[in-house]
VOBA-1610 file (N, C-alpha, C; in pm, whole numbers, padded with zeros to 5 digits, always signed):
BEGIN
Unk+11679+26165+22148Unk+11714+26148+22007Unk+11861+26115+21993Unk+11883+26039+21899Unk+12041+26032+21860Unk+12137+26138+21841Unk+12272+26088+21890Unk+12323+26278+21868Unk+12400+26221+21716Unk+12510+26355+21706Unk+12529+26355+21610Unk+12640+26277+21571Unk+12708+26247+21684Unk+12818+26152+21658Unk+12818+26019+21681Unk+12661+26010+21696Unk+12596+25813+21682Unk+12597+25834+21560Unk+12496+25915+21506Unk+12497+25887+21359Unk+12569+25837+21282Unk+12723+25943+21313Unk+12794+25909+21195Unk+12889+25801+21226Unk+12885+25732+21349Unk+12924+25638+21406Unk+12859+25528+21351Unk+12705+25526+21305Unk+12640+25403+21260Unk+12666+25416+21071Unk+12682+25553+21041Unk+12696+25554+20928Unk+12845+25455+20892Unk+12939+25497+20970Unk+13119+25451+20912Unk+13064+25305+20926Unk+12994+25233+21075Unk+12998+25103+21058Unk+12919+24996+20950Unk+12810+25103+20883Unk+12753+25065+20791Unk+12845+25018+20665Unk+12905+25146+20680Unk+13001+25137+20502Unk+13071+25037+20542Unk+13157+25033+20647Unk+13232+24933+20658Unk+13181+24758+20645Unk+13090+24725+20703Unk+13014+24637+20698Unk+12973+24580+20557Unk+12905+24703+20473Unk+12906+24670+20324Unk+13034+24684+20292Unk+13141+24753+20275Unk+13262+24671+20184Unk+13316+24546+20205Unk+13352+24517+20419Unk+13407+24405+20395Unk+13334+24277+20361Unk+13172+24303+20344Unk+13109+24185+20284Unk+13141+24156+20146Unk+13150+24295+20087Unk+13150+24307+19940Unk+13282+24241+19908Unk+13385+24295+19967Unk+13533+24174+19962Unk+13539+24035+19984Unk+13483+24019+20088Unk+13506+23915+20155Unk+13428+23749+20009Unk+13341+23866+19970Unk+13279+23770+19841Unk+13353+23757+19747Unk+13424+23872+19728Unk+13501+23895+19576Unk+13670+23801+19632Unk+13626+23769+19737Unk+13825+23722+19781Unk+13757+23545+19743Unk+13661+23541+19784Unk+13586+23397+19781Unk+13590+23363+19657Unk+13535+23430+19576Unk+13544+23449+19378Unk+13658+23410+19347Unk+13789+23480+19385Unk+13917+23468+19355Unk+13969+23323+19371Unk+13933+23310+19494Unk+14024+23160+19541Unk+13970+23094+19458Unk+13789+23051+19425Unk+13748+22935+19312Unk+13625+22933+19347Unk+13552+22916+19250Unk+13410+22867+19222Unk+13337+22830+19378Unk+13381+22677+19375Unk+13363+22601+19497Unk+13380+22660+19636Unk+13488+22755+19636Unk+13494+22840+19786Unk+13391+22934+19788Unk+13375+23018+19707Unk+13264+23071+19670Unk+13085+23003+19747Unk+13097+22972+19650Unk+12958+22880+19635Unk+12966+22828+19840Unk+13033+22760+19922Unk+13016+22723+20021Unk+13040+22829+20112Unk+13116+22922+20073Unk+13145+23104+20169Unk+13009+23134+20170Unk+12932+23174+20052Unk+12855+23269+20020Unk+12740+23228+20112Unk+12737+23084+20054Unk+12616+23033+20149Unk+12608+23033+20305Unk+12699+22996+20369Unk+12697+23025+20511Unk+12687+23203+20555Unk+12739+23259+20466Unk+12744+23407+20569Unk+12609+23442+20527Unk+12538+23339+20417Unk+12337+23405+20457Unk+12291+23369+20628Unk+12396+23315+20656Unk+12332+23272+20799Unk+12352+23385+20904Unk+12473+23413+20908Unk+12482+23532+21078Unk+12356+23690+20985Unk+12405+23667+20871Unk+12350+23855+20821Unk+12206+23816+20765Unk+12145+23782+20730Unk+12001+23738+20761Unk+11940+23702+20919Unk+12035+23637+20953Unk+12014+23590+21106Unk+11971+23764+21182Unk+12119+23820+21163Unk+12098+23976+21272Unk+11964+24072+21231Unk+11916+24042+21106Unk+11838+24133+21066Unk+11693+24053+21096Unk+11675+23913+21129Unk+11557+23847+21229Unk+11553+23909+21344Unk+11716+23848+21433Unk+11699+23887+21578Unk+11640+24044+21567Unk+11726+24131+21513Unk+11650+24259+21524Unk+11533+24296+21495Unk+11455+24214+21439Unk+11374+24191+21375Unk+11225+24228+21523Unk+11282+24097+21558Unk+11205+24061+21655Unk+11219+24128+21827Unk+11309+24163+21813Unk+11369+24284+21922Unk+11284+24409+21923Unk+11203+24458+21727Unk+11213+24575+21747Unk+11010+24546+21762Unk+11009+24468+21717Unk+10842+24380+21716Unk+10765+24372+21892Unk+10919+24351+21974Unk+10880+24358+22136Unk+10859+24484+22200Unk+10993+24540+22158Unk+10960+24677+22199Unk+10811+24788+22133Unk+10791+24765+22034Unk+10669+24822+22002Unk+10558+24799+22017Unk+10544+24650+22073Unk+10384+24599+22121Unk+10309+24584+21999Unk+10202+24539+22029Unk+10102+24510+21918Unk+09977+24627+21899Unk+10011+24737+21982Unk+09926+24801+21941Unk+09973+24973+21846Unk+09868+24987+21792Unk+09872+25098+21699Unk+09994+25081+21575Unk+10002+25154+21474Unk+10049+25129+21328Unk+10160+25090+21325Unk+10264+25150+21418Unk+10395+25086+21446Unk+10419+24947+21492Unk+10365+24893+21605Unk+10281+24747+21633Unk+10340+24690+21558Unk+10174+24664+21463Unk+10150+24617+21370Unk+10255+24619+21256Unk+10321+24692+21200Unk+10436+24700+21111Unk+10507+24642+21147Unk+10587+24646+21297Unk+10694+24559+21276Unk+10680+24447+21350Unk+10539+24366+21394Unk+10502+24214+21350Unk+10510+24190+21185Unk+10420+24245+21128Unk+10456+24175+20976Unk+10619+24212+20918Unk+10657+24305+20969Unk+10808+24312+20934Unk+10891+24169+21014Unk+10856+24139+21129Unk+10929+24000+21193Unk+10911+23885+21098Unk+10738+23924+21053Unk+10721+23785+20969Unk+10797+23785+20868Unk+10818+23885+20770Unk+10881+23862+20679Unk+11040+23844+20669Unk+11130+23907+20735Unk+11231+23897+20826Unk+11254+23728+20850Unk+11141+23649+20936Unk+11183+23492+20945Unk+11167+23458+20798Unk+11026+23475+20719Unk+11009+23410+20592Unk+11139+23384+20548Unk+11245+23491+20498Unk+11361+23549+20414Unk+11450+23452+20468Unk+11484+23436+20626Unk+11562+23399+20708Unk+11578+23219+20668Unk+11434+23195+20647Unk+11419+23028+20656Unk+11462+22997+20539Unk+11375+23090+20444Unk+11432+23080+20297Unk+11573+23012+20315Unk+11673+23135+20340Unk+11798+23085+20295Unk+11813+22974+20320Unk+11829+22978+20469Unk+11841+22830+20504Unk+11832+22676+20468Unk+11702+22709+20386Unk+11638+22615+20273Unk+11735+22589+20151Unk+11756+22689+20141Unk+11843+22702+19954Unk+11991+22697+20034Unk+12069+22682+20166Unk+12193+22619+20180Unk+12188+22448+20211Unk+12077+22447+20253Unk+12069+22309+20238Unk+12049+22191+20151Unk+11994+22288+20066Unk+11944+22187+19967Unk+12057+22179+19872Unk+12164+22296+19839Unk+12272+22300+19767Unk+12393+22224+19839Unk+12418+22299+19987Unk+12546+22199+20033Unk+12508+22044+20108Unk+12391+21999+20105Unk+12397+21905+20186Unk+12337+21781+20090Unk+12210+21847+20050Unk+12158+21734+19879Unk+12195+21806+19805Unk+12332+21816+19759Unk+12350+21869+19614Unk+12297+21875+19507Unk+12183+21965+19582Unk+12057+22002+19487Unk+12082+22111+19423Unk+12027+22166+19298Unk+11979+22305+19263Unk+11840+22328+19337Unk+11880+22429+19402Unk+11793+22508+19492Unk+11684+22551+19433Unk+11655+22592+19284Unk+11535+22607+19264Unk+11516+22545+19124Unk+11378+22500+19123Unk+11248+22545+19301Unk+11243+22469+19371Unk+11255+22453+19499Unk+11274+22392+19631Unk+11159+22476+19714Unk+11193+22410+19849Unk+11078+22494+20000Unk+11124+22653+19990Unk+11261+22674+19930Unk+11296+22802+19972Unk+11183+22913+19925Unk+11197+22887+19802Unk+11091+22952+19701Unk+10903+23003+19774Unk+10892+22905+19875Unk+10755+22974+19917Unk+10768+23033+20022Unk+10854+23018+20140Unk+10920+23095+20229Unk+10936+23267+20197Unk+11049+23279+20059Unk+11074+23379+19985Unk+10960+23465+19930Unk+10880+23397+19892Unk+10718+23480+19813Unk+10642+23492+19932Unk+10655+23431+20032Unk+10558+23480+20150Unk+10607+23583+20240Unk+10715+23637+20205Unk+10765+23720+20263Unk+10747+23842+20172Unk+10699+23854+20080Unk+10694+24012+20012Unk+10510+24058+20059Unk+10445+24003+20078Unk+10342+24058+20083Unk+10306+24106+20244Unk+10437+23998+20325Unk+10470+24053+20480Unk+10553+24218+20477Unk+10639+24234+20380Unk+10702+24334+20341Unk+10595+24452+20345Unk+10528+24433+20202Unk+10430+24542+20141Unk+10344+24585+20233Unk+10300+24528+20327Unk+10214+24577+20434Unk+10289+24642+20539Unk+10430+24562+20589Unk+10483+24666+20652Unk+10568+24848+20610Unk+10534+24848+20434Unk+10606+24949+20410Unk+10489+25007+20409Unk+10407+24979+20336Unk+10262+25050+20344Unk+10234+25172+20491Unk+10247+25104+20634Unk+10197+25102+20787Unk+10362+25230+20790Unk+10465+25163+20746Unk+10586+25269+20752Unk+10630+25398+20702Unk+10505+25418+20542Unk+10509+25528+20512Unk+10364+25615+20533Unk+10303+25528+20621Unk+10163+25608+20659Unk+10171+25723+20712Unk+10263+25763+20852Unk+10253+25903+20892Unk+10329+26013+20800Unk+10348+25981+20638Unk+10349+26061+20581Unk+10290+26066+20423Unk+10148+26053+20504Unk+10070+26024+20386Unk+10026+26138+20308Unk+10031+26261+20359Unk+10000+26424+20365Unk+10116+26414+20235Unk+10217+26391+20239Unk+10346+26420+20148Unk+10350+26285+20005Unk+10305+26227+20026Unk+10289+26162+19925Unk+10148+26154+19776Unk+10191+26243+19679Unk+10098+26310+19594Unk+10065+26176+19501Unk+09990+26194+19449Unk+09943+26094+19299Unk+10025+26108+19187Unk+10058+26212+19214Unk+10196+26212+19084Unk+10303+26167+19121Unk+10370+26121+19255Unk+10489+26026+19313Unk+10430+25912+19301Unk+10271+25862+19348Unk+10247+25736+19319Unk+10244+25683+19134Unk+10234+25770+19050Unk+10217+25738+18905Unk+10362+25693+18920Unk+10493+25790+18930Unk+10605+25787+18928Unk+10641+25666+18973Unk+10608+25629+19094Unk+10706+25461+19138Unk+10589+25366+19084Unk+10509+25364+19030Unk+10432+25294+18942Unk+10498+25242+18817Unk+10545+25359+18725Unk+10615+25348+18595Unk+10754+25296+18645Unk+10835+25335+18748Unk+10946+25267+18779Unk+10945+25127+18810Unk+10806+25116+18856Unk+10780+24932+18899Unk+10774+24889+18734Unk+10659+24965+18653Unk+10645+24883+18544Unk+10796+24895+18479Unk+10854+24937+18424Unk+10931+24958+18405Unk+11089+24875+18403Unk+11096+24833+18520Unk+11181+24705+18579Unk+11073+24596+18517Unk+10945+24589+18568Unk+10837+24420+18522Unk+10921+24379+18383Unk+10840+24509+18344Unk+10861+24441+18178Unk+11008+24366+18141Unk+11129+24396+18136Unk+11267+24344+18138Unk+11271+24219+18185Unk+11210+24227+18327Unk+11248+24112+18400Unk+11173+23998+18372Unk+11054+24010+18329Unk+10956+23898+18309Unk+11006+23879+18158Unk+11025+23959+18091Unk+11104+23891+17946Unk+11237+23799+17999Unk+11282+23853+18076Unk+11409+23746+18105Unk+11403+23667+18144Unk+11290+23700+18235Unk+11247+23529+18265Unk+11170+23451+18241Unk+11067+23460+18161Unk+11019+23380+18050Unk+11128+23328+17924Unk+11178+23449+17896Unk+11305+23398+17747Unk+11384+23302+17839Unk+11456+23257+17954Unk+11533+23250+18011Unk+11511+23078+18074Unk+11346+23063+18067Unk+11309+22954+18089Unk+11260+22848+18010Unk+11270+22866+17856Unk+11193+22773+17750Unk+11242+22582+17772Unk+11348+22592+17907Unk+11357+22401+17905Unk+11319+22382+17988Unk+11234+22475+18104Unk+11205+22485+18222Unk+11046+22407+18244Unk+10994+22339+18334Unk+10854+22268+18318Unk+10768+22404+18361Unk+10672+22384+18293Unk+10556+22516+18350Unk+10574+22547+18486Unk+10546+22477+18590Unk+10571+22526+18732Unk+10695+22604+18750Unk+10813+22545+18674Unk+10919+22644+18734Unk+10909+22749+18654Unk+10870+22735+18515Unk+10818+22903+18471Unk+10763+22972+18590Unk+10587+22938+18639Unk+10532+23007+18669Unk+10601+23095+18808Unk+10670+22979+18867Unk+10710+23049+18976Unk+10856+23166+18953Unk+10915+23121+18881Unk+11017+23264+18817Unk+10929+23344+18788Unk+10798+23335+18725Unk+10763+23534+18689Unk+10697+23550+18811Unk+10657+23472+18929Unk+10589+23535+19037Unk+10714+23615+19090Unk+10806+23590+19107Unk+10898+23742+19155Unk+10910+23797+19079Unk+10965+23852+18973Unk+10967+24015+18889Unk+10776+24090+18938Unk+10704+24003+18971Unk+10601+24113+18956Unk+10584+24125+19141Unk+10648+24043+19249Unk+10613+24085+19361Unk+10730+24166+19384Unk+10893+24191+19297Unk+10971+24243+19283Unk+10904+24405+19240Unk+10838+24410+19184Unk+10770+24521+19131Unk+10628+24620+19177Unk+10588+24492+19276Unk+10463+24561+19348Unk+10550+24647+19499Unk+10664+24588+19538Unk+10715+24639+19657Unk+10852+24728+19637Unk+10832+24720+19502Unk+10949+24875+19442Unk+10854+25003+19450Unk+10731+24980+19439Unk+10648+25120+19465Unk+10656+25177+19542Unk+10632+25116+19739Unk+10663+25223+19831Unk+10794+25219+19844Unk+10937+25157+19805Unk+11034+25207+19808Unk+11067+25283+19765Unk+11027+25330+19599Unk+11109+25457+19523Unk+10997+25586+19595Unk+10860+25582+19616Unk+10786+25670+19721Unk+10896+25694+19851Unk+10937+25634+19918Unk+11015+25651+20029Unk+11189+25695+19974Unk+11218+25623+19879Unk+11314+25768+19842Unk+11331+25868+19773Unk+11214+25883+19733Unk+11175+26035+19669Unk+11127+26098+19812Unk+11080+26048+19910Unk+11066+26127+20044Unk+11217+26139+20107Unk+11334+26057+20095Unk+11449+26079+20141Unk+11524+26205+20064Unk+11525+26184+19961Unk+11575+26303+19850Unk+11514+26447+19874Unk+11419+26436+19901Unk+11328+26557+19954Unk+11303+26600+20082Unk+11443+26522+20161Unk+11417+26577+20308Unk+11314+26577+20363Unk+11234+26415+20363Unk+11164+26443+20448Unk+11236+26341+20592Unk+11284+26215+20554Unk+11312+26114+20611Unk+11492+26164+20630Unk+11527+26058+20729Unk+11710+26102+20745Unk+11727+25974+20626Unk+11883+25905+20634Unk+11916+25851+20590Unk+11909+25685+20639Unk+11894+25672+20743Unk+11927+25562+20821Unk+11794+25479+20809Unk+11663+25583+20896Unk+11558+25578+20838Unk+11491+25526+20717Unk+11575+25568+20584Unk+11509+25569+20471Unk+11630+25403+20457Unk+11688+25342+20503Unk+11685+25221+20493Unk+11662+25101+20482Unk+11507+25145+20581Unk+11444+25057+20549Unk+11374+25026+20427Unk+11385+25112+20349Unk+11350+25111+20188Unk+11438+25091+20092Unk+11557+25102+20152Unk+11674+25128+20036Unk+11711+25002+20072Unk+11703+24920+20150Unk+11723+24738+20145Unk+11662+24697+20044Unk+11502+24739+20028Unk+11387+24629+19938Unk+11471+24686+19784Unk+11483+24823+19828Unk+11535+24851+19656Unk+11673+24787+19641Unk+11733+24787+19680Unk+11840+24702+19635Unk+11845+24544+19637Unk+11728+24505+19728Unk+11711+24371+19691Unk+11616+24334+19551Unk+11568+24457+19460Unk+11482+24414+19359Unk+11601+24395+19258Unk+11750+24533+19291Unk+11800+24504+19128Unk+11895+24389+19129Unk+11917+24366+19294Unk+11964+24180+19299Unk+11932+24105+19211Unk+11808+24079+19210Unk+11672+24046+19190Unk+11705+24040+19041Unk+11679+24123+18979Unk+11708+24183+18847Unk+11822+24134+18792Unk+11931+24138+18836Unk+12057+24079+18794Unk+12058+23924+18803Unk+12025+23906+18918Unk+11993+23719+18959Unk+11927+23678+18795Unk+11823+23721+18769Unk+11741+23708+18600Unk+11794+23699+18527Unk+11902+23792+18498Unk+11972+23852+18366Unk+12060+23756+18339Unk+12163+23692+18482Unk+12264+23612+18479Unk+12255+23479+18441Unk+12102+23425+18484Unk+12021+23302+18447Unk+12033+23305+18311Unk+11992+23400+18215Unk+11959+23366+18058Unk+12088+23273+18019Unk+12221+23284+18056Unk+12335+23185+17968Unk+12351+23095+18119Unk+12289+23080+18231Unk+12299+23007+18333Unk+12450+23005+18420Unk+12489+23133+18402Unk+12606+23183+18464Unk+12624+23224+18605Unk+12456+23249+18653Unk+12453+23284+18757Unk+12461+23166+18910Unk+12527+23194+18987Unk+12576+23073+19112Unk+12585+23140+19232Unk+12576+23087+19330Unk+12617+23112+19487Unk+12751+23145+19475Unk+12740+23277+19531Unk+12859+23331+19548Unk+12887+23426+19393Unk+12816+23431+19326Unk+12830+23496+19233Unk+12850+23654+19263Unk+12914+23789+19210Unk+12909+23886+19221Unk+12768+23943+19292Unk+12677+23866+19241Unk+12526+23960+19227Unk+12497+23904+19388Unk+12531+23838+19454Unk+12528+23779+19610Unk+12530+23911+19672Unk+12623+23971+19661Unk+12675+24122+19700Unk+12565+24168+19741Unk+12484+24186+19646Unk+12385+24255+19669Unk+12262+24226+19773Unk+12242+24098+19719Unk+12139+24052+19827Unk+12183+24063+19971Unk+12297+24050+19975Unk+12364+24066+20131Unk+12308+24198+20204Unk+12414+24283+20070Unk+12381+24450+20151Unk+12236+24479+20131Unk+12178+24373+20097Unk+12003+24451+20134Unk+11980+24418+20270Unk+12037+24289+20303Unk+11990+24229+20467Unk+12108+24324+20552Unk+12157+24394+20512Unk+12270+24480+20577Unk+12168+24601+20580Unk+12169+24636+20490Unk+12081+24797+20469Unk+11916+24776+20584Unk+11866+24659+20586Unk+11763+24629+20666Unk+11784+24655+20795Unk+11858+24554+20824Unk+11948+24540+20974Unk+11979+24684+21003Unk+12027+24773+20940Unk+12053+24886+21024Unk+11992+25018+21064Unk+11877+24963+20956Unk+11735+25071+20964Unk+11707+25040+21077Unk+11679+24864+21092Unk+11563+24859+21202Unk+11667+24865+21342Unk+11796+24872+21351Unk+11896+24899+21456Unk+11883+25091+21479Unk+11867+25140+21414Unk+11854+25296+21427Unk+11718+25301+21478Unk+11586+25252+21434Unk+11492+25249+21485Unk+11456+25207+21628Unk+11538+25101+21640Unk+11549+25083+21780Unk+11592+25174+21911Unk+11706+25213+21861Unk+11784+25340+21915Unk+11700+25450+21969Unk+11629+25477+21812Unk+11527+25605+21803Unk+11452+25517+21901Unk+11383+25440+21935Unk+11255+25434+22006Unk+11264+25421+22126Unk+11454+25405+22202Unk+11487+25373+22334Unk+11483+25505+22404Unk+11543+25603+22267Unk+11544+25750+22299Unk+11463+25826+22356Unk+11332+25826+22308Unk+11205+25822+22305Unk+11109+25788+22441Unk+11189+25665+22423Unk+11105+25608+22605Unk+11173+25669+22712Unk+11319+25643+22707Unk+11363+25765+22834Unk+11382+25884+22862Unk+11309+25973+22675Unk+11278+26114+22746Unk+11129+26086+22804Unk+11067+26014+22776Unk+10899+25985+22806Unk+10923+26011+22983Unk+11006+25865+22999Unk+11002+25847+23174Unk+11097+25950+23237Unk+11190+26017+23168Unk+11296+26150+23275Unk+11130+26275+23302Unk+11048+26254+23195Unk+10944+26354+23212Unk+10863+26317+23342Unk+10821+26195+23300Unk+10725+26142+23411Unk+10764+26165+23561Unk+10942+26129+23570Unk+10985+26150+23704Unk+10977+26286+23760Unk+10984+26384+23672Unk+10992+26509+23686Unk+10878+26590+23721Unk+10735+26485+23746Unk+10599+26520+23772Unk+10611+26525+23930
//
């Protein structure tokens, strides 16, 4: 198992990691629009990127068999989905000085939440004993709760928009809202000691990528919102908050195998 001074060793590099991203955007803001907008977009590349590779690092080490397996294959898938996404929406902005949406990014992006929901599903299974019907009502009303706002904003938000790009703006607030359920479930299990902190990361990414999410909407209604905008921040530290769940998980599972084999030798 991890001792105690990894922990807080992964904890400092965490914080650190989220502020100097969080600066490094707001210094981009400062200089101008345009620095912005071409900063923001490239650093989706290494910090989406680390949270694939790990992605797929942690997909090898677990094999394909039994619930863990299986979780973090559909966690890889969704992990590339997210990954290509960006990629999609820097290209289409810095290279065809396009508006990015709706573009390829957009199905990349939606095919990745239902890769998500299955892997949070498989992630909060061995504590299915602890999860009551009255926590599931609870992140239910918190999902509805966010829907409603967001799909007003983005319906009000779209009246010059052609039907397709309507339809596809309200398909996120509601896949935004189906995969806020096992997150606020998983931190009502963090709050309640059941999970550590590092752990419960892997949930506290999706949740902070919904009120991204949420803000991305809000900023649209006067069309204020841009690459590199404040609300970037966020989406970042969700692929930050990801990345270091599934980096602790890794840890945890190396731990794991070489008390397995110091045992075996010891036969």
């Amino acid at each position: 198992m991890q001792t105690r001074l990894e922990k807080i060793l992964s904890q400092r590099f965490l914080l650190f990691s989220l502020v100097s991203t969080g600066l490094a955007i707001v210094i981009a803001e400062y200089i101008g629009k345009e620095t912005a907008i071409v900063f923001t977009n490239w650093i989706f590349v290494p910090i989406p990127g680390a949270m694939l590779v790990l992605a797929i690092i942690s997909a090898k080490k677990h094999g394909k068999t039994g619930d863990h397996g299986k979780a973090w294959i559909v966690f890889a898938v969704f992990a590339a989905s997210w990954f290509i996404a960006e990629q999609v929406w820097l290209v289409e902005e810095l290279f065809y000085h396009q508006k990015p949406f709706p573009s390829g990014a957009d199905f990349f992006y939606i095919a990745g939440y239902p890769a998500y929901f299955i892997f949070a599903m498989l992630y909060l299974k061995p504590f299915k004993n602890m999860i009551t019907k009255k926590l599931i009502v609870f992140a239910s009303l918190v999902a509805v709760a966010v829907l409603i706002p967001s799909m007003y904003w983005t319906l009000e938000g779209s009246t010059d928009e052609d039907q397709f790009s309507i339809i596809l703006g309200a398909i996120y607030p509601v896949c935004d809202s189906i995969v806020l359920i096992p997150a606020v479930i998983g931190m009502r299990l963090f709050f309640g000691g059941q999970v550590n902190f590092l752990w419960a990361l892997m949930l506290v990414g999706i949740l902070v990528e919904v009120i991204a999410d949420t803000g991305f909407q809000y900023f649209s209604l006067d069309n204020s919102m841009y690459t590199g905008h404040p609300v970037d921040i966020l989406f970042l530290w969700s692929y930050i908050f990801l990345a270091f769940g599934i980096y602790d998980n890794i840890k945890v599972f190396n731990s794991k195998m070489n008390a397995y084999k110091n045992k075996e030798e010891l036969r």
